[in-house]
SESE-277453 format. One record per residue (C-alpha): residue number from 1; x, y, z. Coordinates in steps of 0.1 Angstrom, whole numbers. Example, Ala and Ser with C-alpha at 12.3 -4.5 7.8 and 13.67 -1.06 7.14 Angstrom:
   num      px      py      pz
     1     123     -45      78
     2     137     -11      71
This chain:
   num      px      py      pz
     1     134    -743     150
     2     162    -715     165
     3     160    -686     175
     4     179    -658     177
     5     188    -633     204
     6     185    -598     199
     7     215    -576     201
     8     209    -548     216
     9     239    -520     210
    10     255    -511     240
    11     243    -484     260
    12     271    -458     264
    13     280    -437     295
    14     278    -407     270
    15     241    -418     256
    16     231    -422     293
    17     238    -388     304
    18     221    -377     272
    19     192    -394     279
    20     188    -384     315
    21     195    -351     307
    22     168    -347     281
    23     146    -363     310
    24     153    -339     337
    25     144    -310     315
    26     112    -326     302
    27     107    -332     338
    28     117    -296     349
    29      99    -280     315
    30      67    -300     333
    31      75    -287     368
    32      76    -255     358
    33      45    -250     334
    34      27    -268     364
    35      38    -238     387
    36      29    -213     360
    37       1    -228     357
    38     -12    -225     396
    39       1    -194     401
    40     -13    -177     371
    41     -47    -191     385
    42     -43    -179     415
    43     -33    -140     402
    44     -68    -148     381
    45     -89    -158     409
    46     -73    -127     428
    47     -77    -102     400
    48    -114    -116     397
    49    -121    -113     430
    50    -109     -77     434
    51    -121     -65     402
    52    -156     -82     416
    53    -152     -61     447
    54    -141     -27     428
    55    -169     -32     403
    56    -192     -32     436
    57    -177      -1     454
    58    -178      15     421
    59    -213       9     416
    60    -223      21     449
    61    -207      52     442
    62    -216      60     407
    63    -256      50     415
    64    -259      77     437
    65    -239     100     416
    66    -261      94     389
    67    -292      96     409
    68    -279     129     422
    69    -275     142     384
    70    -308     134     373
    71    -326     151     407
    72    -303     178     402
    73    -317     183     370
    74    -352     181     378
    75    -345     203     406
    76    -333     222     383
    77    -360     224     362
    78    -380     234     390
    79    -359     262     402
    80    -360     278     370
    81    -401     270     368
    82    -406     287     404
    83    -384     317     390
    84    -415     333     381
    85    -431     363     383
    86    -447     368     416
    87    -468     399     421
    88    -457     421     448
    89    -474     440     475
    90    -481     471     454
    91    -496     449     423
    92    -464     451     404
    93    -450     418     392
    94    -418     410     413
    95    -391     385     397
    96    -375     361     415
    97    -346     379     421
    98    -368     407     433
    99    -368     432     407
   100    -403     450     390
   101    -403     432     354
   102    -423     463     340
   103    -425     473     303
   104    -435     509     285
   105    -469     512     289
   106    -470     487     320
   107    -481     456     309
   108    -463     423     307
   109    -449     405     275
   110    -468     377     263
   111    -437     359     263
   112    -443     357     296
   113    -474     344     305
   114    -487     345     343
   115    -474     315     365
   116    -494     297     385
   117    -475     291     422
   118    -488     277     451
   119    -468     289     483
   120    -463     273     521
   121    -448     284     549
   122    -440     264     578
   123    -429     291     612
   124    -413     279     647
   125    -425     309     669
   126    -414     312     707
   127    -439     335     727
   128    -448     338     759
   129    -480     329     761
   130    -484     310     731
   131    -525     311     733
   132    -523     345     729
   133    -498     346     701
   134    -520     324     679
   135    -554     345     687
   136    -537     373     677
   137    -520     357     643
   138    -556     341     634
   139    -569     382     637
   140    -539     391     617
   141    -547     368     588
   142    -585     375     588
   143    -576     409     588
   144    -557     403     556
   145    -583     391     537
   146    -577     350     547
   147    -590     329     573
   148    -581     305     599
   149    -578     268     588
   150    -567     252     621
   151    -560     261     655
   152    -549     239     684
   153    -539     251     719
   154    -527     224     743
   155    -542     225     778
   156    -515     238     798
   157    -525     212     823
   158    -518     181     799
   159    -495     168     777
   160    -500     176     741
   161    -496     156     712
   162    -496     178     685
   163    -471     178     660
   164    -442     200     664
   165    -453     206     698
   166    -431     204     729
   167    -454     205     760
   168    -486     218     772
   169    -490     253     767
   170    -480     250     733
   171    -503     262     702
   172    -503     250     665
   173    -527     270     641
   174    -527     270     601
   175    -537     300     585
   176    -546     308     546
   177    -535     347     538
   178    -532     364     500
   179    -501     354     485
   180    -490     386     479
   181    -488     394     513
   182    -472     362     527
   183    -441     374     531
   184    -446     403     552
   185    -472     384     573
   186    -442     362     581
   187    -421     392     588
   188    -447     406     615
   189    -447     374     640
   190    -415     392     653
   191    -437     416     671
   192    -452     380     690
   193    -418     368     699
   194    -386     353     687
   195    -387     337     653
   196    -368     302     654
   197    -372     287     620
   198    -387     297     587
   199    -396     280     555
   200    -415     290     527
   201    -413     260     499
   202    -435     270     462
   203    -449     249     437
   204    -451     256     400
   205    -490     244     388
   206    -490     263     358
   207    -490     228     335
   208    -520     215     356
   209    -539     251     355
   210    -537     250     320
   211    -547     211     316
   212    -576     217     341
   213    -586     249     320
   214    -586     227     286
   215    -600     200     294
   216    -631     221     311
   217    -634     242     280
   218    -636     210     261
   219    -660     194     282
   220    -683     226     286
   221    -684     228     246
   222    -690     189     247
   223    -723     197     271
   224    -741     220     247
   225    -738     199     221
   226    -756     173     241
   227    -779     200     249
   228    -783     210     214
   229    -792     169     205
   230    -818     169     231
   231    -837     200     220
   232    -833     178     185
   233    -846     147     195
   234    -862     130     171
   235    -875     100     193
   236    -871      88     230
   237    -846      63     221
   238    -821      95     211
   239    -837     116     240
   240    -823      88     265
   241    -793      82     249
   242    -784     123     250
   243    -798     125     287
   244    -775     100     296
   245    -743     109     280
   246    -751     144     289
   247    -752     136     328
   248    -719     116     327
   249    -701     149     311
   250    -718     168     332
   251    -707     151     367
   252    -671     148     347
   253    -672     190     339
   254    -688     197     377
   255    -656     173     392
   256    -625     195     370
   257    -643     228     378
   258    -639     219     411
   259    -605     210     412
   260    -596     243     390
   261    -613     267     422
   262    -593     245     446
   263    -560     249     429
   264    -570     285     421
   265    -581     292     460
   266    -546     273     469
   267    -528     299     444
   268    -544     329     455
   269    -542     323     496
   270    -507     308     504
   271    -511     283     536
   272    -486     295     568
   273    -482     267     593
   274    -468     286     627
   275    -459     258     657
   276    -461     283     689
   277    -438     274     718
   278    -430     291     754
   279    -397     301     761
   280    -370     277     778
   281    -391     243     767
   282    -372     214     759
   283    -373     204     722
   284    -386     167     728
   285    -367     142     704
   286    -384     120     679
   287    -392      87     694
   288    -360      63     692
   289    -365      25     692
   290    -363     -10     677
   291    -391       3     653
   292    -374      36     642
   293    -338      19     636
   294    -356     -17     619
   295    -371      15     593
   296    -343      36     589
   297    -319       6     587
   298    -344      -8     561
   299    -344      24     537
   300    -307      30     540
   301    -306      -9     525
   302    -332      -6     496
   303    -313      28     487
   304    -277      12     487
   305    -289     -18     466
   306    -306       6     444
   307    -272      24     438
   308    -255     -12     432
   309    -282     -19     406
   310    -281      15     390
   311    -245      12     390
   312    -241     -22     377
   313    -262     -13     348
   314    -240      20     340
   315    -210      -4     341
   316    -223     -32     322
   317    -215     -21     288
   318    -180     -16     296
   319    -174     -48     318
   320    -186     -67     285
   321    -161     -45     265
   322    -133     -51     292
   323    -144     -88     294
   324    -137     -92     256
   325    -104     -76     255
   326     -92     -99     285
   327    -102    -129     260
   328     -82    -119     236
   329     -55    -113     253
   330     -57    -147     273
   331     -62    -168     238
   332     -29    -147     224
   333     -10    -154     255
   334     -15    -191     253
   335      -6    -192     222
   336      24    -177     223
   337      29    -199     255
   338      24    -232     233
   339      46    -222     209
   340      77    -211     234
   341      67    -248     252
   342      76    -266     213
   343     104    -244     209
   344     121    -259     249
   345     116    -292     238
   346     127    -296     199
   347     165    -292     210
   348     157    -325     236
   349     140    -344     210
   350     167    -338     184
């Protein structure tokens, strides 16, 4: 049995140029998809990484913003609640802006029903002899028509450790005077000595007043009834049964009629908190430590994550939106990219 060799043609110098011309551009088509490639990762990873970063710093700055426009609004909500009608002095009803809302024959719309506001002052005084000073600012505000609450006068021989108080000698008292005359009880400590700080915050309870006053005429309706069952008690089962549901509405009615005097007492004598120093002491500063910084530290943490959280929720939405869009465009791109790669390499194969 023969065989036969195979003939190979002949490999021409022109065929071999060909060929190793087609291989170094496979080879350099490879090369440089590779190097695309790695560098179009590594502008990914970057552009991650920053937009990572930017979505954090945004977040941090748009949770507070957006935590600043919701208090603002309830702050404004109750700025324009405490713009009430306060009455004046005289008896005549004094808006906020200080102006008599009087109508033709002297009484007030009922548009514009009374508010309910509770006022409270808190007054840094410097005196000379402090003691003295708050004696004579108790007398005032009895004289008024309040009372006294609290009054504490540091030995002048010790330390004190009342609050607001810089060293013995000094004197703290809490006084409860009308509200109609708060303001010009404030204005008379001048005569006692320098003034050094004044504030006067006020509290809308109108809403609660009115819930308090409901819910009492409710329950006060709801207790004769009950009354009105026991007089008509057929048998002692029924008696019981009234006697029993009518001491449980009447702790409940005793319990809101005491927290309507309170609020109304509150309302109608405005509380003044007056700190009374001697000249020339030294302001002592609030106590610095581990503790203080550990706390502060602490808060100004759980506030700034709050922000990012707050934040990352308000950006979420769009992130998803933005993340889809970058899809897109990556699947299009590749695309494209394949179809540029078979485009290089047809001419070679050919």
């Amino acid at each position: 049995m023969s065989t036969e060799e195979i003939q190979l043609p002949e490999l021409t110098r022109t065929r071999q140029d060909e060929i190793e011309r087609t291989l170094f551009a496979e080879i350099e088509t490879t090369t440089r998809e590779t190097r695309e490639s790695s560098r179009r990762h590594r502008r990914r990873v970057w552009a991650y990484t920053a937009a990572a970063a930017a979505v954090v710093v945004v977040a941090g700055f748009v949770g507070p913003a957006l935590g600043n426009l919701t208090g603002g609004a309830s702050s404004g909500s109750t700025a324009s609640e405490q713009s009430v009608a306060l009455p004046d002095e005289d008896g005549s009803e004094m808006s906020a802006g200080g102006t008599a809302d009087l109508g033709d024959n002297g009484t007030t719309s009922a548009e514009a029903p009374e508010r309910a506001v509770v006022a409270r002052a808190e007054t840094r005084l410097e005196a000379e002899d402090p003691a003295a000073a708050a004696q004579t600012i108790g007398d005032r505000a009895e004289a008024s028509g309040g009372y006294v609450e609290s009054m504490n006068v540091a030995d002048a021989a010790e330390s004190t450790g009342m609050a607001g108080a810089t060293g013995p000698g000094d004197a703290r008292i809490t006084v409860r005077v009308p509200a109609s005359g708060l303001a010009s009880f404030l204005d008379d400590l001048n005569d006692l000595g320098t003034v050094q700080a004044s504030d006067i915050s006020r509290e809308d309870v109108t809403a609660q007043t009115t819930d308090l006053d409901a819910r009492i005429a409710a329950l006060d309706a709801s207790v004769d009834r009950l009354r009105g069952l026991i007089s008509d008690a057929a048998s002692t089962a029924d008696l019981l049964t009234a006697e029993d549901a009518l001491a449980g509405r009447q702790a409940e009615l005793d319990s809101l009629r005491a927290q309507a005097d309170a609020l109304k007492d509150d309302v109608a004598l405005s509380s003044a908190t007056i700190t009374i120093t001697a000249p020339g002491a030294d302001v002592a500063a609030d106590p610095q430590g581990f503790g203080d910084g550990f706390s502060t530290g602490w808060n100004t943490l759980v506030v700034t994550l709050n922000g990012i959280v707050v934040g990352l929720g308000f950006l979420l939405p769009w992130l998803v939106l933005a993340g889809i869009v970058v899809a897109i465009v990556q699947v299009v791109r590749r695309a494209r990219r394949r179809r540029r790669s078979r485009r290089d390499l047809r001419p070679a194969d050919d």
